[in-house]
N, C-alpha and C positions, 0 to 999 in steps of 0.2 A: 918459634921462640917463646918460652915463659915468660908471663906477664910478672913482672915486678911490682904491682900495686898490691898482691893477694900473700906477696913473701915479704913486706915493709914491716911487720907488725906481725910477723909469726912468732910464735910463743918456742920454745925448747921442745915441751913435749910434741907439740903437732908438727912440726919440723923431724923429729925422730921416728915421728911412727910413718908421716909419710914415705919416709927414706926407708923404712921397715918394710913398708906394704908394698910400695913399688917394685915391679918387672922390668927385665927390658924388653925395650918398646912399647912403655909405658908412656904419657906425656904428660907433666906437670904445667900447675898453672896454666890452665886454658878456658880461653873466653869462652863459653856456649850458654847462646841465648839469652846474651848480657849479665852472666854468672861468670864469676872468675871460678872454676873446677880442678879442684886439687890433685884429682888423680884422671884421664881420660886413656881405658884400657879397652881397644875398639870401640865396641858403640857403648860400653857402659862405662857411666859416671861414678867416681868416686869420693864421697865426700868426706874426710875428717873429721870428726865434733869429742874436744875431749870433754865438756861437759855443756847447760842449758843449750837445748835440744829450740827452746823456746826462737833463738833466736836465728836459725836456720828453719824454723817452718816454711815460710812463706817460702823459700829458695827453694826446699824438697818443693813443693804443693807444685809449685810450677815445671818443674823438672822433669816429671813424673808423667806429665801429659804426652809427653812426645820422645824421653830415654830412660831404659832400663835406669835406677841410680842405685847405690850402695854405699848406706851411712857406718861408717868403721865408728865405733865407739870403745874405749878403752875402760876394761873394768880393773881398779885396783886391789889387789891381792894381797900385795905384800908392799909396804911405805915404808923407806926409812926417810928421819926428818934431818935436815942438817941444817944447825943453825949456825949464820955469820954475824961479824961484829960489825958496828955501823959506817964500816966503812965498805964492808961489801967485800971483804976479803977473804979476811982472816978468819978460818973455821974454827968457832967456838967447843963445837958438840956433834954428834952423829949417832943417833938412836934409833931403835925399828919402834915405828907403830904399833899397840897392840890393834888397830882396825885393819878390819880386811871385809871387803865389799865379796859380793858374790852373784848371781844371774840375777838374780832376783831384783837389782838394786836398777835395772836397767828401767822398771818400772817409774823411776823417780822420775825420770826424762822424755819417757813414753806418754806419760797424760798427755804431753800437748801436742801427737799428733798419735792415736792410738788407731786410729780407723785406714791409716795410710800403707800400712799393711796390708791391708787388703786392695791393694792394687798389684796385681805382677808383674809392676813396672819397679816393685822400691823393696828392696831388702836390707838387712839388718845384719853386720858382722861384729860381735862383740870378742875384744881384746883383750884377755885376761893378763894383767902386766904384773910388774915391779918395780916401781917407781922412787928418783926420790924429789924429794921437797925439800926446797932451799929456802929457809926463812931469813930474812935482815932484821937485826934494829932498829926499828926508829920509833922512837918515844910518841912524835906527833902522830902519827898514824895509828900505830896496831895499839891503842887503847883495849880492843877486844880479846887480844893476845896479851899482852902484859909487856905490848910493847913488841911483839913482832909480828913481823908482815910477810907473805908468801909473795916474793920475789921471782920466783921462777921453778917448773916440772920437766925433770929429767926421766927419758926412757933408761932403765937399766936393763931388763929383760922379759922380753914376750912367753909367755907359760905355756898357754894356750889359745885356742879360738872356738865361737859357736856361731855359725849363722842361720839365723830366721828368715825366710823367704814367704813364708805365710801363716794366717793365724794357726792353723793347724802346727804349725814349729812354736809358735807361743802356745798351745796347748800343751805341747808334753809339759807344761813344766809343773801342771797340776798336777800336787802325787797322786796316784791311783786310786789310794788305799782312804784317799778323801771321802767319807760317807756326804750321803746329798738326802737333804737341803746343805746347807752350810752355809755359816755367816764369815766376813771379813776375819772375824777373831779365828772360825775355824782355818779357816785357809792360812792365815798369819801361822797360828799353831803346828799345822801340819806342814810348812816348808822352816818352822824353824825362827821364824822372824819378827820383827815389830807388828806390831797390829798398823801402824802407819804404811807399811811396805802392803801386807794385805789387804789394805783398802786402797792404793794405785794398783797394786795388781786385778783385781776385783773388779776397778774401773775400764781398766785396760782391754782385760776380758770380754767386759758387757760391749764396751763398743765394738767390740773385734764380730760380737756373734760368736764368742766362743761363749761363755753362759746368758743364761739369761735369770729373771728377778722370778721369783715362784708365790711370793709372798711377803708375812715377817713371824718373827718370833718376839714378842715383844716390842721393843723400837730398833732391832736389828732386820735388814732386809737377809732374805732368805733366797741363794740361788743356786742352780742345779745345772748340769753340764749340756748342753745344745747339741750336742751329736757329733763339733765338727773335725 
């Protein structure tokens, strides 16, 4: 029987995608090793995390010593926003996002456990979705918003999927054509992205063993690809 303490406070989207991911003969909600586990498909662990990775560390770290686990993470593609009136109803508006997230954004989440990967106990399946986002009014709160607040994340539709099983699967994602040394700014450049994305991914990397430091060029550190 599924534990009810782990669905008391489930969100829309992690309710959907687990309803997405699951087989039959799947089993939701299950105790293992004083973990409530959202997905349990023979002997591997499935865990949902739609976003801060931070706060499931400790759960993976321990999980990991003694079952395969597999963190499903959702990358959002395509958002449309829908805003209600404050009473939580009445739909004001329904607009697409110009943002759209991409592999690379996985890296946000990843600093706080990048070396976990390298265990071939814990794997990585990322979601590429289409989501939408349901905002409320309320004046006291979303100060930050101009007054509205993200009330709840709906699955509309799964796109695709990529899964990482080891550094060497984080490596492809270095383009090729990347000449070495290279700094954060390069790497940022050559996948297209913020210079902030290229220095977690960078970090990611170094802890992985997939590059390592060669030097600097100035006050930019200088690294070169590890082999693996």
């Amino acid at each position: 029987m599924p534990h009810k303490i782990g669905i008391l406070n489930e969100k829309p989207l992690h309710a959907d995608l687990k309803k997405w991911y699951a087989l039959p003969g799947d089993r939701l909600e299950v105790l293992v090793d004083g973990f409530h586990i959202d997905i349990v498909r023979g002997t591997l662990l499935v865990e949902v995390q739609s976003r801060n990775f931070s706060a499931i560390k400790r759960k993976l770290a321990k999980l990991v010593l003694h079952h395969p686990v597999r963190l499903v993470y959702p990358i959002v593609q395509e958002k449309w926003i829908v805003k209600l009136a404050s009473d939580g109803c009445r739909e004001l508006s329904r607009r697409k996002s110009p943002k759209k997230c991409s592999i690379e954004h996985i890296f946000d989440e990843l600093v706080y456990f990048p070396k976990l990967l390298t265990n071939p106990n814990f794997s990585i399946e990322a979601i590429f979705i289409q989501e939408e986002e349901v905002r409320r009014y309320d004046g006291a709160r979303g100060w930050r918003r101009k007054g509205w607040v993200t009330q709840e994340r709906r699955l509309l539709k799964v796109m695709d999927k990529r899964t990482f099983e080891s550094p060497s699967d984080i490596a492809a994602l270095i383009p090729d054509d990347l000449a070495e040394p290279f700094t954060t700014f390069n790497l940022a450049a050559a996948i297209g992205k913020p210079n902030w994305i290229g220095q977690k991914m960078a970090y990611c990397l170094r802890e992985m063993g997939i590059i390592v430091q060669t030097g600097k060029r100035r006050n930019a550190i200088l690294y070169v690809r590890n082999g693996v």
